[in-house]
LUMNUTI-228566 format. One record per residue: x, y, z of N, C-alpha, C in turn. Coordinates in steps of 0.1 Angstrom, whole numbers, padded with zeros to 4 digits, always signed. Example, Ala and Ser with C-alpha at 12.3 -4.5 7.8 and 13.67 -1.06 7.14 Angstrom:
# residues 2
+0132-0057+0078+0123-0045+0078+0132-0033+0078/+0128-0022+0071+0137-0011+0071+0129+0000+0079/
***
This chain:
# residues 424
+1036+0336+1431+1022+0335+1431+1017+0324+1440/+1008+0326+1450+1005+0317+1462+0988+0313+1453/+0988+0297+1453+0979+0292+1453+0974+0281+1457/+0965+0282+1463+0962+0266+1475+0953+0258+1469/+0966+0249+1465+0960+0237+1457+0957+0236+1439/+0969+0243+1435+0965+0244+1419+0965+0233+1413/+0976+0226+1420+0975+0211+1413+0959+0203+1418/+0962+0204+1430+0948+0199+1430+0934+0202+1424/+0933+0216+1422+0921+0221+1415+0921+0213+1395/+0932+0211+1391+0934+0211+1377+0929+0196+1381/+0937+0187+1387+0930+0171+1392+0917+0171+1391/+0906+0178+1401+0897+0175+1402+0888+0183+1393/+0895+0193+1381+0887+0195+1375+0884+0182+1361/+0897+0173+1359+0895+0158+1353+0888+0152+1354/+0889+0145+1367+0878+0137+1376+0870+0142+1371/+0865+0153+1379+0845+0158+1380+0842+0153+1362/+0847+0156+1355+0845+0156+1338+0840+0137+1334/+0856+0133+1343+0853+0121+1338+0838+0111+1346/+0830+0118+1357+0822+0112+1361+0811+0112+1346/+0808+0120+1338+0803+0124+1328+0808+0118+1323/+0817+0112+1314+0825+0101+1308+0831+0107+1299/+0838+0124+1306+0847+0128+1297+0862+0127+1297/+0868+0129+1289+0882+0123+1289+0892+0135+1282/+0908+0138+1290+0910+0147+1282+0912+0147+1270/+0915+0155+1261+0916+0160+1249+0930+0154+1246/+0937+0161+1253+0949+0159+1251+0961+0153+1265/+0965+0142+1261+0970+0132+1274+0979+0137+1286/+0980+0134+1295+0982+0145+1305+0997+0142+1302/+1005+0127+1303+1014+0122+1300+1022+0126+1290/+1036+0131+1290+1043+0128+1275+1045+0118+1267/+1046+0106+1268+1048+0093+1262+1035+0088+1255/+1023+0092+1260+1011+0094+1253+1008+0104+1243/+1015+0117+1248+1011+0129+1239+1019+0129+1221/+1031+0120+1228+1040+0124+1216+1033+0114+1208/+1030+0099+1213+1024+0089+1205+1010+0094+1192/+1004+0102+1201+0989+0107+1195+0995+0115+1184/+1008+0123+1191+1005+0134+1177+1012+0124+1166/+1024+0115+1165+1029+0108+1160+1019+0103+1144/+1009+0095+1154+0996+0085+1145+0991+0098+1141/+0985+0112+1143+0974+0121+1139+0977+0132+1131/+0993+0136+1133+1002+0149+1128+1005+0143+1112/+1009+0153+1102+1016+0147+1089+1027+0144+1095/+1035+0137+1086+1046+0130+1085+1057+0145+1090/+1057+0154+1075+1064+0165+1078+1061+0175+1088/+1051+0176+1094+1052+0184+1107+1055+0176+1119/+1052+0163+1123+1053+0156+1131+1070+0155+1130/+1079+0151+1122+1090+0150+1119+1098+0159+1127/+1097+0175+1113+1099+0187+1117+1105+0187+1134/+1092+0189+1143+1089+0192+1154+1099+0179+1166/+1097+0168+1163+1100+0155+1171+1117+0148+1166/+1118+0156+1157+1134+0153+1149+1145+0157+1157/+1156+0157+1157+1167+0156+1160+1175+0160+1153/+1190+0161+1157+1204+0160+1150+1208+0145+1145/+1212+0141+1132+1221+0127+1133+1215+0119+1137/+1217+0109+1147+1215+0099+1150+1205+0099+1166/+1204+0112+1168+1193+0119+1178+1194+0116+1191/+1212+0113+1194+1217+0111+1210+1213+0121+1218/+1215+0134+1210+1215+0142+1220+1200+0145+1225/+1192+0144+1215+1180+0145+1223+1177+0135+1234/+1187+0121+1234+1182+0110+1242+1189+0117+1255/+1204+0122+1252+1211+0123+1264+1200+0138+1277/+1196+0143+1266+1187+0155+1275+1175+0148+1282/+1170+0139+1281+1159+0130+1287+1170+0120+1299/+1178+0119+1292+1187+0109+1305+1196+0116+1313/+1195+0128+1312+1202+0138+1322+1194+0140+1334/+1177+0140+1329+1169+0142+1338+1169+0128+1344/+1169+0117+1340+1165+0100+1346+1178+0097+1354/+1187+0108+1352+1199+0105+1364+1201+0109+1378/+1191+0116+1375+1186+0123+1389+1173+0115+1395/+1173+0117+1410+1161+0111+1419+1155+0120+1426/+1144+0125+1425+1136+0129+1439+1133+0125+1453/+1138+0129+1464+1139+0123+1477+1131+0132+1485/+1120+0131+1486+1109+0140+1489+1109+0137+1511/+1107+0152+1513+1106+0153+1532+1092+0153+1530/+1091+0143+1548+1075+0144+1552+1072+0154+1559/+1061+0155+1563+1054+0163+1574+1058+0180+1574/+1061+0180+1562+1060+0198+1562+1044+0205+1560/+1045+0218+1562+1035+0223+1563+1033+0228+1544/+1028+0221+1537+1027+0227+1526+1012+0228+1520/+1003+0230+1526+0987+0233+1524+0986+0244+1512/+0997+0253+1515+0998+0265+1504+1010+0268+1500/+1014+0265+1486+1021+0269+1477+1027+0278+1472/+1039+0287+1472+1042+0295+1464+1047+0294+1454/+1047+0293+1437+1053+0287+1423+1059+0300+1422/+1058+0311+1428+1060+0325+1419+1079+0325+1415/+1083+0328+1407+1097+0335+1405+1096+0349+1404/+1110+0356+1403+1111+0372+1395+1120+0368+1386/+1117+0369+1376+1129+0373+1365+1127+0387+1360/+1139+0394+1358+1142+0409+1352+1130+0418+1360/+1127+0414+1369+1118+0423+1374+1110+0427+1377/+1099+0413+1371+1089+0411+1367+1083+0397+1374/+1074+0397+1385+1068+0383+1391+1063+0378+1386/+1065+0364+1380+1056+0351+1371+1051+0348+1378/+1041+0339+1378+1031+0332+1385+1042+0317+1391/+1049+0311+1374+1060+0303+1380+1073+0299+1370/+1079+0287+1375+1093+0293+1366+1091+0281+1351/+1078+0289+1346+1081+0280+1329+1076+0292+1324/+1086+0291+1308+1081+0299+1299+1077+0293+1290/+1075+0292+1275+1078+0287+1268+1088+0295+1256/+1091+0278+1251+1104+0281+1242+1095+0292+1226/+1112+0295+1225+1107+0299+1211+1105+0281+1201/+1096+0281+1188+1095+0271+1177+1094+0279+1167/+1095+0276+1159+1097+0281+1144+1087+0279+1136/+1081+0279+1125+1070+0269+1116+1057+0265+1120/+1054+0272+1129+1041+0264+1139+1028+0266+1129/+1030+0272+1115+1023+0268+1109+1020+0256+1105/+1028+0250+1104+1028+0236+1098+1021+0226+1107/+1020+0229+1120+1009+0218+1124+0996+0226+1132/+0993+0239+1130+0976+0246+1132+0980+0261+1122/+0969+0263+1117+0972+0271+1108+0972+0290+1117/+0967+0284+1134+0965+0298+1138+0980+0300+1145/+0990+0288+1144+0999+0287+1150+1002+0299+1165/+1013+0305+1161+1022+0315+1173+1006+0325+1180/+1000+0325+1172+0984+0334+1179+0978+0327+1184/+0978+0315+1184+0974+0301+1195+0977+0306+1208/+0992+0297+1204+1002+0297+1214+1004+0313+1227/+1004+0323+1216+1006+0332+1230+0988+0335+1232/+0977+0330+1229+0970+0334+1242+0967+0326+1246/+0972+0313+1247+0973+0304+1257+0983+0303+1270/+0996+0311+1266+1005+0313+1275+0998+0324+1284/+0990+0337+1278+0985+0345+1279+0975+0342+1291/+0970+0331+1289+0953+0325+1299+0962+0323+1312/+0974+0322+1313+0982+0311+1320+0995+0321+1330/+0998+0335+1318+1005+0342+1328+1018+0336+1321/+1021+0327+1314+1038+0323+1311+1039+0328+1302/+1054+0338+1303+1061+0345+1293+1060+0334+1279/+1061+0339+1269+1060+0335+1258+1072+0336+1246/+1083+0330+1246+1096+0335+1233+1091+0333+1223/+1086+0349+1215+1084+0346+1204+1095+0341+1194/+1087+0332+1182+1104+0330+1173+1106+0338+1164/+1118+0344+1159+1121+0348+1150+1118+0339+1134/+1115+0326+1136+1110+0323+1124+1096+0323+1130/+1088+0328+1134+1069+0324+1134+1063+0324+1124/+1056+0321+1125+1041+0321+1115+1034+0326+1112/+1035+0340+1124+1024+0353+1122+1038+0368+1131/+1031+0375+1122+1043+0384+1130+1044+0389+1140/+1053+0393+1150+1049+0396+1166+1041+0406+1168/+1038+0412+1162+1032+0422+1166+1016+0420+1170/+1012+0413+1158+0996+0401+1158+1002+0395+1171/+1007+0388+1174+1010+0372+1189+1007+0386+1200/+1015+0397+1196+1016+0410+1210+1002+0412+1214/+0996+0415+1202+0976+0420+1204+0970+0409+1209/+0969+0394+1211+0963+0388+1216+0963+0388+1233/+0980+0388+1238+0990+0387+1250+0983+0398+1261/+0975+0409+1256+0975+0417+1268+0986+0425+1271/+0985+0426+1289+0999+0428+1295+1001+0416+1300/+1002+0402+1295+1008+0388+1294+1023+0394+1294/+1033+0385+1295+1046+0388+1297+1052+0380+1281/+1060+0388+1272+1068+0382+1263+1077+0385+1261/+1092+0377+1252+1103+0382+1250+1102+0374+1237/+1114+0382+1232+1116+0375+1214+1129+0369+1212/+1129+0362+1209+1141+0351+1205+1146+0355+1192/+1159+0360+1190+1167+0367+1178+1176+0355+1172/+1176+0352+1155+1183+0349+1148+1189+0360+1142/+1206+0361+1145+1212+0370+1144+1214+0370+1126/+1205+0374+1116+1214+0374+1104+1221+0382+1097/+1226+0379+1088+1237+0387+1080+1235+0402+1076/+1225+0408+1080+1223+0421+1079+1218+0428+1097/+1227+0436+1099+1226+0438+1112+1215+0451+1109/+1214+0459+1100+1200+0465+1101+1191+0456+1095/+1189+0445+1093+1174+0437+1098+1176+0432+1113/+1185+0428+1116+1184+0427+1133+1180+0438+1142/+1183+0452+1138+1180+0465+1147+1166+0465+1146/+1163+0463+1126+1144+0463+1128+1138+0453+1135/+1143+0440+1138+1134+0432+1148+1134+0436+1156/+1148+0442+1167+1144+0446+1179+1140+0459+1179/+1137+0468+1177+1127+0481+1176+1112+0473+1173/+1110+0464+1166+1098+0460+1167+1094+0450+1174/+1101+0444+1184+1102+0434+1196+1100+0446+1208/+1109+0462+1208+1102+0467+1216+1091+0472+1216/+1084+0473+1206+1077+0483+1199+1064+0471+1208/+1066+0462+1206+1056+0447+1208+1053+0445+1221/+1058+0450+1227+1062+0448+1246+1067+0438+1249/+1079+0432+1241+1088+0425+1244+1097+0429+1257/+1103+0418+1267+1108+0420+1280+1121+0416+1278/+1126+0412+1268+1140+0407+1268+1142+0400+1256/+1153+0400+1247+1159+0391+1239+1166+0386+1238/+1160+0371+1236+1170+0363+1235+1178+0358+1223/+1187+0358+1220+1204+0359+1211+1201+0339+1210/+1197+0332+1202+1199+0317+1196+1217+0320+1193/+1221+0313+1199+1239+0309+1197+1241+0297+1186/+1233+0287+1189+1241+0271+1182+1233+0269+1173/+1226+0284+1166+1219+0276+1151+1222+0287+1138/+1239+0291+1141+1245+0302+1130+1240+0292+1116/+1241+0280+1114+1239+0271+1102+1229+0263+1105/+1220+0252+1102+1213+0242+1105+1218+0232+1106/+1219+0222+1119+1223+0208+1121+1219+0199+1110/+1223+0188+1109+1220+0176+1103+1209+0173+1107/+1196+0173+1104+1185+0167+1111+1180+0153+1101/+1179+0143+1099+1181+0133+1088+1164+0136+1086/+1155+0134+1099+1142+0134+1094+1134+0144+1083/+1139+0153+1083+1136+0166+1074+1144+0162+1060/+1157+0158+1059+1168+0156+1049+1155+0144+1044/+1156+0138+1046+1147+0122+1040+1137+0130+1031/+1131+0141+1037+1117+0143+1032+1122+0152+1022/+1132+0157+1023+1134+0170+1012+1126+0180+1013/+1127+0181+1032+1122+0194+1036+1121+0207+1049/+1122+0216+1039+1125+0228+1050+1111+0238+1050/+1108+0238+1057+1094+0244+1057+1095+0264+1053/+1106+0267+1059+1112+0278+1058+1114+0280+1043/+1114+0275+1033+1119+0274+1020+1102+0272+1009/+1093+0272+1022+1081+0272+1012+1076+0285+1020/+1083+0289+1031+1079+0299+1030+1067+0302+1048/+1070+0285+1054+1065+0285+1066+1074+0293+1076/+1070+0301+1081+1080+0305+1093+1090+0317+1092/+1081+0325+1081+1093+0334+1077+1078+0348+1080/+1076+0349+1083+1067+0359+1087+1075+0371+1094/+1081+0371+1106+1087+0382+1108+1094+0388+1099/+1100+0380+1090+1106+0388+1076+1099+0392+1067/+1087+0386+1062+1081+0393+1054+1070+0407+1058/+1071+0408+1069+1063+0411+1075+1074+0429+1080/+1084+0427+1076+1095+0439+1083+1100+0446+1065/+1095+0459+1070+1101+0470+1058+1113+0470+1055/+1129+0464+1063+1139+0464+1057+1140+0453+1052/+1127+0440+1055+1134+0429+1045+1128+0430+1032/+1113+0442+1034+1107+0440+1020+1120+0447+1009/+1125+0459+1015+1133+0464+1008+1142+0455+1000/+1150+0443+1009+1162+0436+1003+1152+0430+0997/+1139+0422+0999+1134+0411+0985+1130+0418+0974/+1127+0435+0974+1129+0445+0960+1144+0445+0953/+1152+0446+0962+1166+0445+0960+1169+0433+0950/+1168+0423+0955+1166+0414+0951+1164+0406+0936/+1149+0414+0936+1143+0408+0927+1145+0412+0911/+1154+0421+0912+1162+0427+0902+1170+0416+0898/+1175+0411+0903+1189+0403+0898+1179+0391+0893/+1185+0384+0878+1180+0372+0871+1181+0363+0879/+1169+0352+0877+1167+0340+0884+1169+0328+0874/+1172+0316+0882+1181+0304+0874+1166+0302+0865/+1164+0302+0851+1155+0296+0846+1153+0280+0849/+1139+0273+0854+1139+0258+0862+1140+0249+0841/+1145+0239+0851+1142+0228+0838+1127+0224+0834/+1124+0219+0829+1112+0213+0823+1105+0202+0832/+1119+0194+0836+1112+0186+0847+1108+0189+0863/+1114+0198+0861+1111+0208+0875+1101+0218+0874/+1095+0216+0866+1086+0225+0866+1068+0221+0876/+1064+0212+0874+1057+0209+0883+1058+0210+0900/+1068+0207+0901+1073+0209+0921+1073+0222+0922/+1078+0228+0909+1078+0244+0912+1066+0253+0916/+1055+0247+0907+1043+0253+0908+1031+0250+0921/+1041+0239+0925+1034+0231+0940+1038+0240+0949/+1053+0240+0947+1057+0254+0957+1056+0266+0956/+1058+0268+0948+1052+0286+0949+1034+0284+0950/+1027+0276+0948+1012+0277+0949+1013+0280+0971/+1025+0268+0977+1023+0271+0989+1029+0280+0991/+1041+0287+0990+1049+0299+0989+1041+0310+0994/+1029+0311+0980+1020+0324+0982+1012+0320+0991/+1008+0311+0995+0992+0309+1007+1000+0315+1015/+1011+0309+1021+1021+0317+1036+1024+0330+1034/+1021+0337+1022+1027+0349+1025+1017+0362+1023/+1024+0373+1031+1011+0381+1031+1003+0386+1021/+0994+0386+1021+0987+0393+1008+0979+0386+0996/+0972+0391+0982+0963+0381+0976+0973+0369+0971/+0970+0354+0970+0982+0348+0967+0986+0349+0951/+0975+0351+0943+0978+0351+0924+0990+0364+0927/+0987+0379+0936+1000+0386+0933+1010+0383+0939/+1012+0377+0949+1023+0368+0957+1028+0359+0950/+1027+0349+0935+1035+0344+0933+1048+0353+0924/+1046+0359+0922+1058+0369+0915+1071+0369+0928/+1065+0376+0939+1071+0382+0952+1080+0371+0961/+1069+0356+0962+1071+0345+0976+1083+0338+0969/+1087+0336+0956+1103+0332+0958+1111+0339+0957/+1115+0355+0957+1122+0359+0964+1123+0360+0977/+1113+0362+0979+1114+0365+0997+1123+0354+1004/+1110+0338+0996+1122+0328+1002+1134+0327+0998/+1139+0331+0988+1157+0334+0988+1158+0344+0991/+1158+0354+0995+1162+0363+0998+1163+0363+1017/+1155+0355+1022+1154+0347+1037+1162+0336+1036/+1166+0326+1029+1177+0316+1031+1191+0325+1031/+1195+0340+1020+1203+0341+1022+1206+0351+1033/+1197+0350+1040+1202+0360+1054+1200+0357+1066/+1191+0345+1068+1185+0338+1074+1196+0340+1090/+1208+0334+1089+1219+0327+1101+1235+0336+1095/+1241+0336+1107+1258+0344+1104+1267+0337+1109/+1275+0328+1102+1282+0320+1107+1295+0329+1115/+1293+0338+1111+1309+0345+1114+1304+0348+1131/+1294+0352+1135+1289+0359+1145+1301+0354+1154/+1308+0366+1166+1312+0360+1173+1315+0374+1184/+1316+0374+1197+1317+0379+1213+1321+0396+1206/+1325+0394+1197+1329+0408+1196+1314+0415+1190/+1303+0410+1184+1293+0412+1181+1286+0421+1193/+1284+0411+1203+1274+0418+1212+1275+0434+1214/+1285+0439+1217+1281+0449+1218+1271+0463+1212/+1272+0456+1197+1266+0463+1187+1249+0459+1192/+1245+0447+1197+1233+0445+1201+1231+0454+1215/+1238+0457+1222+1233+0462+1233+1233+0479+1229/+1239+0483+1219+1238+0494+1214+1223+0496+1209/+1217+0483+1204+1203+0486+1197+1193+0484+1208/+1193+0485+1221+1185+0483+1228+1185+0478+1243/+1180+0487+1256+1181+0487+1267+1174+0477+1276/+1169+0468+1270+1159+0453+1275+1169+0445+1279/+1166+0438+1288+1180+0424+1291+1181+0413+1275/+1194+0410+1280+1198+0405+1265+1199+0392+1273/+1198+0378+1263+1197+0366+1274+1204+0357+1260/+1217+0351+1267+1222+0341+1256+1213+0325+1255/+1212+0320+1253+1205+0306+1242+1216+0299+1239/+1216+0287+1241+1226+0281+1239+1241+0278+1247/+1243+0286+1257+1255+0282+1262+1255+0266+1269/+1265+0265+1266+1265+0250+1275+1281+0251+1284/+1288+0252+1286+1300+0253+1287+1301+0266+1298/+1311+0260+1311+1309+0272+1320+1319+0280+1320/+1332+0279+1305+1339+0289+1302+1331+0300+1291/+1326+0296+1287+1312+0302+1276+1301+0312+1284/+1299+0301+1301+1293+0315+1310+1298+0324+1317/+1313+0318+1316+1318+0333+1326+1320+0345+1315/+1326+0341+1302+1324+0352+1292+1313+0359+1286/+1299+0350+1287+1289+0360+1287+1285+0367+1299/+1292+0367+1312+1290+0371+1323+1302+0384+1318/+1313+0384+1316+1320+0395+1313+1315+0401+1302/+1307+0396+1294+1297+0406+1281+1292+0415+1293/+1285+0409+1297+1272+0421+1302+1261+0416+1296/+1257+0404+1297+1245+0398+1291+1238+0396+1305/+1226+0397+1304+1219+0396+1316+1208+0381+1319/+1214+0374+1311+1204+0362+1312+1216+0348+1301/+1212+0335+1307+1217+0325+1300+1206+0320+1298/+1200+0308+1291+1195+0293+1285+1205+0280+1285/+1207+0277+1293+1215+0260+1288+1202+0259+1278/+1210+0252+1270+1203+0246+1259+1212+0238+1249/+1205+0225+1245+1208+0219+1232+1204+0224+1219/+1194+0230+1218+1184+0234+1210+1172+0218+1206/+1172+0217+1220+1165+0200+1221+1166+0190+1213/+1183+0195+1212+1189+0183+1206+1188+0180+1190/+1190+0194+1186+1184+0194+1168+1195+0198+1160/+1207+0201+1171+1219+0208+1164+1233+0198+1162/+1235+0197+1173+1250+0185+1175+1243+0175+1179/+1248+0161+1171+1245+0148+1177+1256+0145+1189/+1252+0141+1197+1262+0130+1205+1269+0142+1213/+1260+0148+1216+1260+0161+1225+1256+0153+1239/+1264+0164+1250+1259+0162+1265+1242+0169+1268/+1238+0161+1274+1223+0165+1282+1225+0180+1284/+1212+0188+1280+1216+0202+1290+1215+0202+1303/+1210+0195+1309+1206+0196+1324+1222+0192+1328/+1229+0182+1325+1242+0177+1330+1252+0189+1327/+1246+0199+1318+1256+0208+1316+1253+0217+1331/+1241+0221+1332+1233+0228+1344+1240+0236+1354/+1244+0225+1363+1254+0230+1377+1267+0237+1371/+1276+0231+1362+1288+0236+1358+1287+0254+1353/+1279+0255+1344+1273+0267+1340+1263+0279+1357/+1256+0276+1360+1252+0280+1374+1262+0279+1380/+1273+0274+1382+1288+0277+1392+1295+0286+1387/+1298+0285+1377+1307+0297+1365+1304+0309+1368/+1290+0313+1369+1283+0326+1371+1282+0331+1386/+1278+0325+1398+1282+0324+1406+1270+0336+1407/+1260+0336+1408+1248+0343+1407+1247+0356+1402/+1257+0356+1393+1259+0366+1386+1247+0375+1378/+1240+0364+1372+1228+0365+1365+1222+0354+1365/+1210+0354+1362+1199+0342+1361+1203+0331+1350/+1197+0321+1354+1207+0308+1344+1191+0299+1343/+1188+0297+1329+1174+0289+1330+1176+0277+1319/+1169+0267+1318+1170+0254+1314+1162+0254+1300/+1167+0250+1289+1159+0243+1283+1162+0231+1273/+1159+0223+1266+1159+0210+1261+1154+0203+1277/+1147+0189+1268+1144+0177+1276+1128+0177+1287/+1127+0192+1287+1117+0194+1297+1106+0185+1296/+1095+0176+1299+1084+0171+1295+1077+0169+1309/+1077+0177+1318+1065+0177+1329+1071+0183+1343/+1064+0185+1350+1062+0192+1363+1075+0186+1372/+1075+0172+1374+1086+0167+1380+1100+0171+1373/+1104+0172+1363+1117+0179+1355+1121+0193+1359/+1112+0202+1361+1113+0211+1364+1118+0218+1376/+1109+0209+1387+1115+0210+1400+1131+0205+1402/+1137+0196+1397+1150+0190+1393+1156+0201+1386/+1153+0208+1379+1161+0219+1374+1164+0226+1379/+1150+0233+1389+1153+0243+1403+1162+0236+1410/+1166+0227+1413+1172+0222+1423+1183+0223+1419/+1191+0222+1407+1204+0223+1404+1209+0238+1401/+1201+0245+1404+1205+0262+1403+1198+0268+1391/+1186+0261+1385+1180+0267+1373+1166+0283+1380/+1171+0291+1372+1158+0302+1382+1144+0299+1370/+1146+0292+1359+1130+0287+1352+1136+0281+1343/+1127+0275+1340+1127+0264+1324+1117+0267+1312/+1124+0266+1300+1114+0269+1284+1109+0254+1283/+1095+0248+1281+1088+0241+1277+1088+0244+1256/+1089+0231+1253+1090+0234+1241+1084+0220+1234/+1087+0211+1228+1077+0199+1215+1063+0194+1226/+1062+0198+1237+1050+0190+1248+1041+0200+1238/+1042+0215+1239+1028+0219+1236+1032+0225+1223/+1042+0224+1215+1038+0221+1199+1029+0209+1193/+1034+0195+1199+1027+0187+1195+1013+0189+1201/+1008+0193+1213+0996+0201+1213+0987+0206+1208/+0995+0219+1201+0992+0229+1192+0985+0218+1180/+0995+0213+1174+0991+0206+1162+0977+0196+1165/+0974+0187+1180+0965+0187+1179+0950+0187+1181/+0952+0203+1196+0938+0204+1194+0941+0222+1194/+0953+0224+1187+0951+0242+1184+0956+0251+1204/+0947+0263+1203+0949+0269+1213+0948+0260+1226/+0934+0255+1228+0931+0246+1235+0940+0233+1239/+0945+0227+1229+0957+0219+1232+0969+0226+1241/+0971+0237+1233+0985+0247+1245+0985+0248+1258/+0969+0253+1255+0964+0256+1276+0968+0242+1280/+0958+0233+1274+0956+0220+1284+0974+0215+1288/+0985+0218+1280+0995+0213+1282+1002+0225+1294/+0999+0236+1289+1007+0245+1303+0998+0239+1316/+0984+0244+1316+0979+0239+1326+0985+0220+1334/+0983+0211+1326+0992+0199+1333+1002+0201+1336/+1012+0210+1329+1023+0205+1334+1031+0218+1348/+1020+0227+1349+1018+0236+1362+1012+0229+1373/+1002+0220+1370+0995+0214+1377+1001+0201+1384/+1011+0193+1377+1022+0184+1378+1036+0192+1389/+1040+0203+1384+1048+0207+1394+1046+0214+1403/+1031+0221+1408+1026+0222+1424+1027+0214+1428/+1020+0199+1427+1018+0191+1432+1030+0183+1437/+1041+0180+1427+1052+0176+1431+1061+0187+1444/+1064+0195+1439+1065+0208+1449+1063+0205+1464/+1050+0202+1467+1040+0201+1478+1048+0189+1483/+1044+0175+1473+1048+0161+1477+1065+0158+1482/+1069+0165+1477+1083+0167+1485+1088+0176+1494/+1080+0184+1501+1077+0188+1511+1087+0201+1511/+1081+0210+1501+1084+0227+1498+1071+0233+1496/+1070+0246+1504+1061+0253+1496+1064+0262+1490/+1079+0265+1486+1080+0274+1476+1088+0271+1468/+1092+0280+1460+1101+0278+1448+1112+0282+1459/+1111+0292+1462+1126+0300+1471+1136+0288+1479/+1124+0279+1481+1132+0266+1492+1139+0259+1487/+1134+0252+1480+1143+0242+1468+1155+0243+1467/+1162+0230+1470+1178+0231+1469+1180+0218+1465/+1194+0212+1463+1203+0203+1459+1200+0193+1468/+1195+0191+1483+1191+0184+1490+1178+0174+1488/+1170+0179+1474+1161+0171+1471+1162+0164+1463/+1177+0161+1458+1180+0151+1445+1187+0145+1454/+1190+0128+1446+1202+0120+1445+1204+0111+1435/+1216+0108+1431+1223+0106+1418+1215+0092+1422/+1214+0087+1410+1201+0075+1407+1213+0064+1406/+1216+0050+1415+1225+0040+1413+1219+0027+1407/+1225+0027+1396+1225+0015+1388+1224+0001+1392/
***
């Protein structure tokens, strides 16, 4: 997509505001955005979202994967006009961000995943819906237009509830699915453990399930079998939670409380497949002709065998660092994985991302796009749709400009020649 001067237009649309004495909403900066939502978000969504694995190296090591790298920008090129555009699967983006799948986005705006895609929507960036959302894809699909989306799959324990998400991922005008690899179980995240909380367990984030006829079936299934009678002293928390149980779930909530704790056990027990393993895939390519994109690989023995799958897409990813502590950066995994494949298929970036300059660093190590992920949840949470835009918008607006200033006007040009290893 050629545009002359998007960074510059988003600049001066600040400015002109601030002669008025207006100011953004939401900080252009990461280090300020995460602070704001920090002091303004609850405890448990702020957590949730900004948490980690363990001792939360790996989130550090994905920010210092990027800080190990330098930008070495050429002069006097002709870059007046810009090209940001990619193709992925066959399809021309404007440029190479999508955003990530999140889970829960109830928990910090209540219009959550219907925010988020028609703000991706205003903007042209693909959007991975999550398999845990907030609202079910099909609602995020009716806002999107012909916007560009793909749906991000938790493979669980019933492979006909996986067939029903993807029939209704195509059904949605979904472009591809993406397969989550490193979250068969949940990491150790301590911030959530402290609180004694899973948002999924009250029932935030489970919308594609309740929301799909084979799972209503298993929570009928279900609901047959006796439940543990609560103690006396538990009885209070109980009524706290199922009072939230039923608001999240569809329908009047007085008849929802019968229904929303099964659902939520009946969704913890199907939720992740630890067994999942290489011999699986092919049963997913059996359910559907859309490119299949792995999530999660880090390891470039891991890409050459999903290159011998027949998977048509990778993600480096840590899962931004929420699964294994004391994990390698994804970006550091980056080159190793893009060598393995050998352009076999498209290889894209995510963990660590927080602005326009990171991105171009990605491109440069053989990334064809990057998933944006906690910049515009914490957003989301605080100023809603509007927060989303203003965060894709900066941080599109951040990487023309960088783009330009290091003397490319396109994505196509970009190579390994505009980094160098940063000396201590």
């Amino acid at each position: 997509m050629t545009v002359p001067g998007a960074g510059r237009l988003r600049q001066s649309a600040i400015y002109s505001r601030g002669v008025f004495g207006g100011k953004p909403v939401i900080p252009t900066s990461w280090p300020e955005l995460d602070r704001q939502a920090k002091r303004r978000l609850s405890r448990r969504g702020y957590g949730y979202v900004a948490g980690g694995a363990g001792s939360e190296q790996t989130m550090r090591a994905d920010r210092a994967a990027f800080e190990r790298w330098e930008l070495l920008p050429r002069m006097l090129r002709n870059v007046a006009v810009r090209d940001t555009g990619v193709r992925l699967f066959g399809r021309m983006l404007p440029s190479p961000l999508l955003l990530a799948p999140i889970g829960a986005l109830g928990i910090l705006n209540p219009a959550a995943d219907l925010a988020v895609a028609a703000a991706a929507a205003e903007h042209g960036v693909p959007y991975i819906f999550s398999s845990q959302a907030s609202h079910p894809m099909e609602d995020c699909a009716a806002v999107m237009g012909d916007a560009p989306r793909w749906f991000q799959l938790y493979w669980s324990t019933s492979d006909e509830l996986v067939a029903s998400f993807v029939r209704r991922a195509e059904s949605a005008g979904c472009e591809a699915i993406v397969v989550t690899l490193d979250t068969t179980m949940l990491g150790w995240r301590p911030r959530d453990l402290d609180q004694g909380y899973l948002p999924f367990a009250l029932a935030d984030g489970i919308a594609q399930y309740t929301s799909d006829p084979v799972f209503a079936r298993m929570v009928t299934d279900r609901s047959a079998a006796p439940a543990r009678t609560p103690r006396v002293s538990e009885i209070p928390a109980l009524i706290r939670s199922l009072a939230r149980m039923s608001k999240n779930a569809p329908g009047r909530p007085v008849a929802n409380l019968a229904g929303s704790r099964a659902a939520v056990q009946t969704f913890l027990e199907t939720y992740s497949r630890p067994s999942l393993t290489w011999s699986d895939l092919p049963a997913l390519r059996a359910m559907t002709s859309l490119p299949i994109v792995l999530k999660g690989i880090q390891r470039p023995d891991d890409a050459r065998r999903a290159l011998d799958a027949g998977v048509d897409g990778i993600i480096v990813s840590t899962h931004g660092g929420r699964q294994v502590d004391g994990g390698r950066g994804a970006l550091a995994s980056l080159p190793g994985v893009v060598a393995a494949v050998a352009g076999g298929l498209p290889v894209l970036l995510d963990s660590g991302i927080r602005g326009g300059a990171d991105i171009l660093k990605a491109i440069a190590l053989g990334a064809a796009a990057v998933c944006l992920g906690r910049p515009y949840a914490l957003a989301l949470g605080l100023a809603g749709r509007a927060g989303v835009s203003d965060v894709i918008a900066n941080v599109l607006a951040e990487f023309d400009l960088t783009l330009g200033l290091c003397g490319y006007a396109s994505v196509a040009e970009v190579g390994p020649e505009v980094l160098v290893r940063r000396v201590d």
